[in-house]
TORVEXNU-332681 format. One line per 10 residues: number of its first residue (from 1); their letters; for each residue x, y, z of C-alpha. Coordinates in pm, 1 decimal, decimal comma, always signed. Example, Ala and Ser with C-alpha at 12.3 -4.5 7.8 and 13.67 -1.06 7.14 Angstrom:
// TORVEXNU-332681
1) as) +1230,0:-450,0:+780,0 | +1367,0:-106,0:+714,0
END
This chain:
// TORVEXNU-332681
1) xxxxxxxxxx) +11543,3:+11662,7:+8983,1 | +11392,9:+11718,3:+9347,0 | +11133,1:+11393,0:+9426,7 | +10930,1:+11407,7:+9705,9 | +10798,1:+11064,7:+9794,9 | +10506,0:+11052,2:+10039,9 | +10551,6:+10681,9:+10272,7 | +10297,7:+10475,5:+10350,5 | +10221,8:+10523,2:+10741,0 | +10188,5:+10179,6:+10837,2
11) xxxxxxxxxx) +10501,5:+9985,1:+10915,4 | +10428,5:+9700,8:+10676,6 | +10336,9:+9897,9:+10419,4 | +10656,9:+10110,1:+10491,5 | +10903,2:+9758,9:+10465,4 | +10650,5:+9653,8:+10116,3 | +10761,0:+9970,5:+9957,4 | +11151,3:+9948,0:+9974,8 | +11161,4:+9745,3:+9640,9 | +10924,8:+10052,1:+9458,0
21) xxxxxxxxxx) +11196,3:+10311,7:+9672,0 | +11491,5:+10095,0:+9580,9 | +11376,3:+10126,8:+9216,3 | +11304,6:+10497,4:+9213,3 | +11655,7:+10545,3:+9419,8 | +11882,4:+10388,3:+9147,2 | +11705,6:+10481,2:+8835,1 | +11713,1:+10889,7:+8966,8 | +12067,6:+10823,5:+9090,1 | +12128,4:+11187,2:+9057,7
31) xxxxxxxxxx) +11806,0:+11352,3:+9221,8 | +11740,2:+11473,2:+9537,3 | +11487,2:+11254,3:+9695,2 | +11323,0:+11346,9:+10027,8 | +11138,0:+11069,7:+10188,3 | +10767,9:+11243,0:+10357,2 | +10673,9:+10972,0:+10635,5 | +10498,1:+10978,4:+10963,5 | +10741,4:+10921,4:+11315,9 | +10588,0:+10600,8:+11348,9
41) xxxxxxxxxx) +10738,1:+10433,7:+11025,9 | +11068,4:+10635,2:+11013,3 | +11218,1:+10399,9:+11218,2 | +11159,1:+10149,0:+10908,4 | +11411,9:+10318,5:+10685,6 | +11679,7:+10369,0:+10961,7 | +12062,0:+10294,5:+10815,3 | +11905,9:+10227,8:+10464,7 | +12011,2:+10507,5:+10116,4 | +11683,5:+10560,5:+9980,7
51) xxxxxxxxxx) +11657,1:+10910,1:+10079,3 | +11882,2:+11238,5:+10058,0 | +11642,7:+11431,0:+10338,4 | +11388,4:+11301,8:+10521,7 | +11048,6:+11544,0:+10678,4 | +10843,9:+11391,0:+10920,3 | +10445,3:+11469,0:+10965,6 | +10265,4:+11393,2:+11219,5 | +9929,3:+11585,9:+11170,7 | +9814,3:+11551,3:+11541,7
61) xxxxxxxxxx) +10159,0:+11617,3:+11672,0 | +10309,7:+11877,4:+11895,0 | +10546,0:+12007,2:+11676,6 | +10390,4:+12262,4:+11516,7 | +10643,1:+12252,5:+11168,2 | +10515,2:+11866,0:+11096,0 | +10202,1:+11942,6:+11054,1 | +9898,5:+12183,5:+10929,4 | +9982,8:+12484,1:+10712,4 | +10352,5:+12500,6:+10838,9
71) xxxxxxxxxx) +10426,1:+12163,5:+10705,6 | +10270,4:+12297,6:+10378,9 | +10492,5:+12570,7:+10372,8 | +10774,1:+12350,2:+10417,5 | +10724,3:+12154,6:+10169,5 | +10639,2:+12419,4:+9912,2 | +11048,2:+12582,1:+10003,1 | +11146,3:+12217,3:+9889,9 | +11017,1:+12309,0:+9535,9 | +11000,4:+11934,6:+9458,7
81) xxxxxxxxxx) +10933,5:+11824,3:+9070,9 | +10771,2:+11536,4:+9126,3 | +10555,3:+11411,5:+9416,3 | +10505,2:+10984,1:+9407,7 | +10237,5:+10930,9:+9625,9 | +10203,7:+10545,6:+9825,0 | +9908,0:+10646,2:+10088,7 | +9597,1:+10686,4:+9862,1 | +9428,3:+10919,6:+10123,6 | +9263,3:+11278,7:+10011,0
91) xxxxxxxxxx) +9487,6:+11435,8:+10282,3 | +9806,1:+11333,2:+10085,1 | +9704,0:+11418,8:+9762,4 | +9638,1:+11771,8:+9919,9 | +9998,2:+11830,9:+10054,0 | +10133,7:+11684,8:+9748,1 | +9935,8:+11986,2:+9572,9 | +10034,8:+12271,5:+9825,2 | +10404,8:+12149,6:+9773,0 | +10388,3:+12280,5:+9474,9
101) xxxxxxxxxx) +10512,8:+11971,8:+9275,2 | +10456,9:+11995,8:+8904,5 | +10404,9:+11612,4:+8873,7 | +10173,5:+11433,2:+9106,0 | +10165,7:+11030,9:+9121,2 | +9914,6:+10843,8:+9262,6 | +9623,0:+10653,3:+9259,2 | +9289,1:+10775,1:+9174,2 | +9109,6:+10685,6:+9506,0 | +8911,6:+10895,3:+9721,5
111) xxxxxxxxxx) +8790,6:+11197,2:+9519,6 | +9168,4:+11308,7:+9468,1 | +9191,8:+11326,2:+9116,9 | +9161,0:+11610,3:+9057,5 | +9463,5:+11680,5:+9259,4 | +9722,9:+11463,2:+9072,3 | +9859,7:+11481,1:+8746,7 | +9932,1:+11121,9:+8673,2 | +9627,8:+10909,3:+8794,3 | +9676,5:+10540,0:+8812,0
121) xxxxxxxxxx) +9368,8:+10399,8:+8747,7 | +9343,9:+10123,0:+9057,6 | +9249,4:+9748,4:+9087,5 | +8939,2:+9630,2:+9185,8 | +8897,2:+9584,6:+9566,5 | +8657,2:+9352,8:+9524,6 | +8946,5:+9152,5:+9458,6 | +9213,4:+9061,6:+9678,3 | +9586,4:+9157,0:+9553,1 | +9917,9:+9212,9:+9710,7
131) xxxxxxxxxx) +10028,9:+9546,4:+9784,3 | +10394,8:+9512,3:+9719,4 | +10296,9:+9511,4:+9376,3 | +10067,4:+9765,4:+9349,2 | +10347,0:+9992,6:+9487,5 | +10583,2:+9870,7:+9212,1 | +10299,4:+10016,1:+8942,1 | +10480,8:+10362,6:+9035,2 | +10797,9:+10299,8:+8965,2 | +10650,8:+10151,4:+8655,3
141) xxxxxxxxxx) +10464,4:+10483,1:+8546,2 | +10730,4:+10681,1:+8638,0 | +10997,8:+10530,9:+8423,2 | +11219,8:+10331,3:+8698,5 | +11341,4:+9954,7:+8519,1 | +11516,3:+9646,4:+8697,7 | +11205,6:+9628,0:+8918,4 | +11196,9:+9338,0:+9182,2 | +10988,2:+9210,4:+9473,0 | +11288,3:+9209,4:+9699,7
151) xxxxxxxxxx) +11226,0:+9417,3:+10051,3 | +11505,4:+9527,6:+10213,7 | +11581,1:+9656,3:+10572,2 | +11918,2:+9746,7:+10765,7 | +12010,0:+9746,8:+11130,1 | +12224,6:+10074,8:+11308,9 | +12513,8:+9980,6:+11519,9 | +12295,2:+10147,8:+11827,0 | +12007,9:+9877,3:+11719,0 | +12265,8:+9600,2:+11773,3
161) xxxxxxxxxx) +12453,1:+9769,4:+12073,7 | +12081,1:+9733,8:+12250,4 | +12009,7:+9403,1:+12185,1 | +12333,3:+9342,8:+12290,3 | +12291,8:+9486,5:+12559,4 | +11961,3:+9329,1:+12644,7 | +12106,2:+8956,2:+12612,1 | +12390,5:+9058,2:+12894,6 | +12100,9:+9112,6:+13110,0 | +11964,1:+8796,5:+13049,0
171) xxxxxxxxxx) +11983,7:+8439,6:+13245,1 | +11931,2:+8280,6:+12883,4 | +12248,3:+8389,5:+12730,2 | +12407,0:+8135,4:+12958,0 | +12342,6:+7861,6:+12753,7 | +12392,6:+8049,3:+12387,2 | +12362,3:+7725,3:+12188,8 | +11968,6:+7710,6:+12259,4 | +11932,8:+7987,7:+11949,9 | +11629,9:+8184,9:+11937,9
181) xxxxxxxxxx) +11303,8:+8228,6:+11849,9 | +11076,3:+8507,7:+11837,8 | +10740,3:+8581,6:+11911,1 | +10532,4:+8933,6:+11741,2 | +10212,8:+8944,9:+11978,3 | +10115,3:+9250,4:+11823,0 | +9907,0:+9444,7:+11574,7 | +9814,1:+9779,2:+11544,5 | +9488,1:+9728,3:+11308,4 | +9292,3:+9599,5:+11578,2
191) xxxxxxxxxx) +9216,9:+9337,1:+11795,5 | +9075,7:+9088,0:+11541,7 | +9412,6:+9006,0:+11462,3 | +9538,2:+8916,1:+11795,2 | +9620,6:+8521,0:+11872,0 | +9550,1:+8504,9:+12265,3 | +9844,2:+8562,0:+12500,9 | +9775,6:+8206,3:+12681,9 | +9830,8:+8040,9:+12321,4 | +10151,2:+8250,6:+12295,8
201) xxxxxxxxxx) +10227,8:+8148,4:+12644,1 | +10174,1:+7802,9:+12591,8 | +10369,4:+7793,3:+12235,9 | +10674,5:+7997,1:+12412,2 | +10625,2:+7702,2:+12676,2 | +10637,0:+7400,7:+12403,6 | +10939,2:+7614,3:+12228,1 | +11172,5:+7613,3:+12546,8 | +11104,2:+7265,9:+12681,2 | +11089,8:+7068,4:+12357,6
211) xxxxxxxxxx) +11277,4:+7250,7:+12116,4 | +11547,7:+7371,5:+12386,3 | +11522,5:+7756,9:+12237,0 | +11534,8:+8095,0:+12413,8 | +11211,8:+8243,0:+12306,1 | +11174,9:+8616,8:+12276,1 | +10837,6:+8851,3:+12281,9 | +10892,9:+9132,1:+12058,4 | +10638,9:+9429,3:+12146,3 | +10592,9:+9797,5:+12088,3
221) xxxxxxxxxx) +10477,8:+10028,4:+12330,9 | +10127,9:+9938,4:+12324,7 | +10204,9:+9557,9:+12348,9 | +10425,4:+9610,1:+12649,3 | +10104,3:+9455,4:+12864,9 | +10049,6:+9126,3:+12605,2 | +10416,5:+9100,4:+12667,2 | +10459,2:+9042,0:+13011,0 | +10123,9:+8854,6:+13049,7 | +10295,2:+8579,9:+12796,5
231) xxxxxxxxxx) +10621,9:+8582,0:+13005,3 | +10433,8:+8543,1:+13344,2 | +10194,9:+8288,6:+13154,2 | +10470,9:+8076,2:+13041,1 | +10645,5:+8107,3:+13333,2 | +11010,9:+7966,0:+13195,8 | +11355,1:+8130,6:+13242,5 | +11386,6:+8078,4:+12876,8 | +11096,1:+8270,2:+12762,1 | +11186,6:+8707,2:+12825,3
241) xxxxxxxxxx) +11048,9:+9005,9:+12636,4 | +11158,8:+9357,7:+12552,5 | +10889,2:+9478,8:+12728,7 | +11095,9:+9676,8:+13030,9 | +11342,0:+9785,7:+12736,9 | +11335,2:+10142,5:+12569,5 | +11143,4:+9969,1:+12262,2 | +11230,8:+10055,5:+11922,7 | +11166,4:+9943,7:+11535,2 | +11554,6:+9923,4:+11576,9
251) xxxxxxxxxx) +11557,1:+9687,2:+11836,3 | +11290,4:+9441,4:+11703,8 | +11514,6:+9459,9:+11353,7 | +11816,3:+9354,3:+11506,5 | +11631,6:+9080,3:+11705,3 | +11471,5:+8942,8:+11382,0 | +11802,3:+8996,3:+11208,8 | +11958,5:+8745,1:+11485,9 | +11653,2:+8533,5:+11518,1 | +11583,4:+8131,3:+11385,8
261) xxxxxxxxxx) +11288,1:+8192,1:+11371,9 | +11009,6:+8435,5:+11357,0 | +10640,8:+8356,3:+11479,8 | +10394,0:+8635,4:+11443,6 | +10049,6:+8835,7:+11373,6 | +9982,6:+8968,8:+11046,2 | +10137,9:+9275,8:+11169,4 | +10406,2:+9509,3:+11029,5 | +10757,3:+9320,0:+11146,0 | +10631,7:+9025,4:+11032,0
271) xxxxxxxxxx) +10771,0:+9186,9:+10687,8 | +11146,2:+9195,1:+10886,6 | +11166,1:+8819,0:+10827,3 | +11220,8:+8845,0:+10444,1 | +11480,8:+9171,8:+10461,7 | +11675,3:+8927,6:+10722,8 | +11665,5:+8603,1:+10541,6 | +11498,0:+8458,7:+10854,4 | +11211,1:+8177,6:+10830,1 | +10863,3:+8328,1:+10963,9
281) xxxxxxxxxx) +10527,3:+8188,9:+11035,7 | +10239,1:+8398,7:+11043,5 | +9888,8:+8357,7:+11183,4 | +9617,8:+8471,9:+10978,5 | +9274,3:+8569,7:+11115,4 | +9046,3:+8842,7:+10982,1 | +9274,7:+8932,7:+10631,2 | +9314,4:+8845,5:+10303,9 | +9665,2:+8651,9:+10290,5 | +9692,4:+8771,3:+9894,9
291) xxxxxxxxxx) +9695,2:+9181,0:+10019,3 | +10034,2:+9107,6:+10219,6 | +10218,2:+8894,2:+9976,6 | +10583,0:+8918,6:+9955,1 | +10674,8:+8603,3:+9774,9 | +10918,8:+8520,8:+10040,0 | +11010,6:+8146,0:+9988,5 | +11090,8:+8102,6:+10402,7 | +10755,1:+8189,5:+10476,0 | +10458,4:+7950,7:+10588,9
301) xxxxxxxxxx) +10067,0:+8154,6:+10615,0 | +9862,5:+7959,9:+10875,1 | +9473,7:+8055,7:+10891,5 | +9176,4:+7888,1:+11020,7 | +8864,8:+7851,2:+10739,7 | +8570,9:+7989,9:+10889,9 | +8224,2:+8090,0:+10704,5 | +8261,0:+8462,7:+10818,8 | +8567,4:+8540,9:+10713,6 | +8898,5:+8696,3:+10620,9
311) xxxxxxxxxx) +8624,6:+9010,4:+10712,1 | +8906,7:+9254,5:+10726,0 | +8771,0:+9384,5:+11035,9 | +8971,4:+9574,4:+11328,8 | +8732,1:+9416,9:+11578,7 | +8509,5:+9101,6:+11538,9 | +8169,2:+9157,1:+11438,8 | +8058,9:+8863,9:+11581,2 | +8230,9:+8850,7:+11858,5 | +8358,3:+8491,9:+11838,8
321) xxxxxxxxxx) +8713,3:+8592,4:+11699,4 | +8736,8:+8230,4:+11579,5 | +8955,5:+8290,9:+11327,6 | +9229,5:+8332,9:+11583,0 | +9082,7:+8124,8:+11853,7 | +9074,2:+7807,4:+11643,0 | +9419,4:+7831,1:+11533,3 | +9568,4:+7585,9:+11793,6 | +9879,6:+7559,6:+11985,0 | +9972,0:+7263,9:+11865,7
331) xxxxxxxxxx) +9901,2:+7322,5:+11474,0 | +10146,0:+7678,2:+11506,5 | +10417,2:+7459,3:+11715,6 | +10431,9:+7200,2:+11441,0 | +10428,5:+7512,1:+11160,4 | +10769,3:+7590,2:+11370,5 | +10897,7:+7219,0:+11368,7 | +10849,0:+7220,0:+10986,1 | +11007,4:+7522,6:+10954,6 | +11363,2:+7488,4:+11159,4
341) xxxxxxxxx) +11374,9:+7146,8:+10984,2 | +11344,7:+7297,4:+10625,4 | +11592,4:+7591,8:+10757,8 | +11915,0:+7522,9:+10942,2 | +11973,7:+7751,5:+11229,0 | +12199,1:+8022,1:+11255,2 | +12496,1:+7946,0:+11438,0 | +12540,1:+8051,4:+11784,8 | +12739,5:+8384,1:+11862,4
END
């Protein structure tokens, strides 16, 4: 059997589905399955098995063959059986049409229904509910057994050879006994989920003088700014980010992977902690907690009740951004306390 499976294209939604892929990839042991994903979430599946071929789209690319009508084509020579369907956009339902596949998955969202075979009928959004599961529903419907909740991530020897590399460069790997701690400033839904980079600063600050740990500020390209503003803002030898480093999904794995501690966003590597085993505190501002549940038992949530919100908007309505703003510096520092003391450290390398 020839599955196409079409990824979700953000990166935690990418890490939430390994449990539905790991599922699919050991009850079809024997198929062919091709993973369909965006560049900006392949990096998520790096040195995992859950696909035999992977084809990247990227519909406002310059490659011409990952997108439009030639990516259409392309997927139409795969002559896939079945197409399993995470995004619930009209635009994936389409390609999962042209391919050609006999048996279309998905949910019926979007005036697409027409375009899939198997319609899931979806929950209420009215309702808040996590994701993870919702993904597992698939494997459900399409036969797969020994489901479980459990996400799972790997690291490439060139992920660890960089970070490696990094910590060589760095004044703080004189004194590797401190252990470290990381900090995710970023968030690619918007800017309503940002904590400020002078609390960042000033938590990095409280982590290296009272906790004696090397704090590090993971960032993608687009957070290389946020980065450097917390590093001059905390202005500590122990506090350096990756922010002059060829960033990578690889790189912020292995750093995770490594970490005591993670302190982020609700943003995608936030979902690295659980793959990793490594305790992680995220801030909460504009979104439901309940639609990013993992279950993960080293996890504390941390969000500020205010009467306009979770609004699940990119950008404040109101302007106020309180639900960030009023999450203090001290009340995420003690989250961290809580946490190292409920988790021993990793040992030193």
């Amino acid at each position: 059997m020839r599955i196409a499976i079409f990824c979700p294209n953000w990166v935690g939604d990418a890490v939430m589905a390994t449990p539905t892929l790991r599922a699919i990839r050991e009850s079809f042991a024997g198929s062919k399955i091709t993973g369909v994903m965006r560049p900006g979430v392949a990096g998520v599946f790096e040195a995992l098995d859950l696909f035999d071929t992977w084809m990247l789209h990227n519909p406002r690319g310059q490659i011409p063959d990952e997108r439009g009508w030639r990516f259409a084509c392309r997927l139409r020579r795969c002559r896939f059986d079945v197409a399993v369907l995470f995004p619930n956009s009209f635009r994936t339902a389409m390609l999962a049409m042209l391919s050609g596949a006999r048996r279309r998955i998905g949910y019926n969202r979007n005036g697409r229904g027409w375009m899939l075979t198997d319609r899931l009928s979806p929950r209420s959004r009215r309702v808040p509910h996590p994701v993870i599961d919702e993904y597992l529903r698939l494997a459900v419907h399409l036969g797969c057994g020994d489901l479980s909740r459990r996400i799972e991530l790997a690291t490439t020897i060139a992920d660890e050879n960089h970070l490696d590399q990094f910590w060589r460069k760095q004044a703080a790997t004189l004194d590797a006994s401190r252990g470290v701690i990381c900090v995710n400033p970023g968030g690619a839904f918007g800017s309503a989920k940002h904590w400020p980079a002078t609390s960042f600063a000033a938590l990095a600050k409280l982590i290296s003088v009272r906790l004696h740990k090397t704090v590090l500020v993971l960032c993608g390209p687009a957070e290389r700014g946020a980065a450097r503003d917390i590093v001059q803002l905390a202005d500590d030898p122990f506090v350096v980010s990756l922010a002059d480093e060829p960033v990578s999904l690889g790189l912020s794995k292995a750093a995770v992977s490594r970490s005591d501690l993670l302190i982020t966003t609700d943003s995608g590597p936030r979902h690295f902690a659980p793959a990793f085993g490594t305790p992680v505190v995220t801030l909460f501002g504009p979104t439901h907690i309940a639609w990013s549940e993992t279950f993960y038992d080293r996890a504390m949530h941390l969000q500020v009740g205010v009467d306009c919100g979770p609004c699940q908007r990119r950008v404040c309505p109101l302007q106020h951004h309180r639900c960030m703003r009023d999450l203090s510096v001290d009340q995420v520092f003690r989250a961290a306390v809580a946490m190292l003391d409920r988790f021993p450290c990793r040992a030193a390398a």
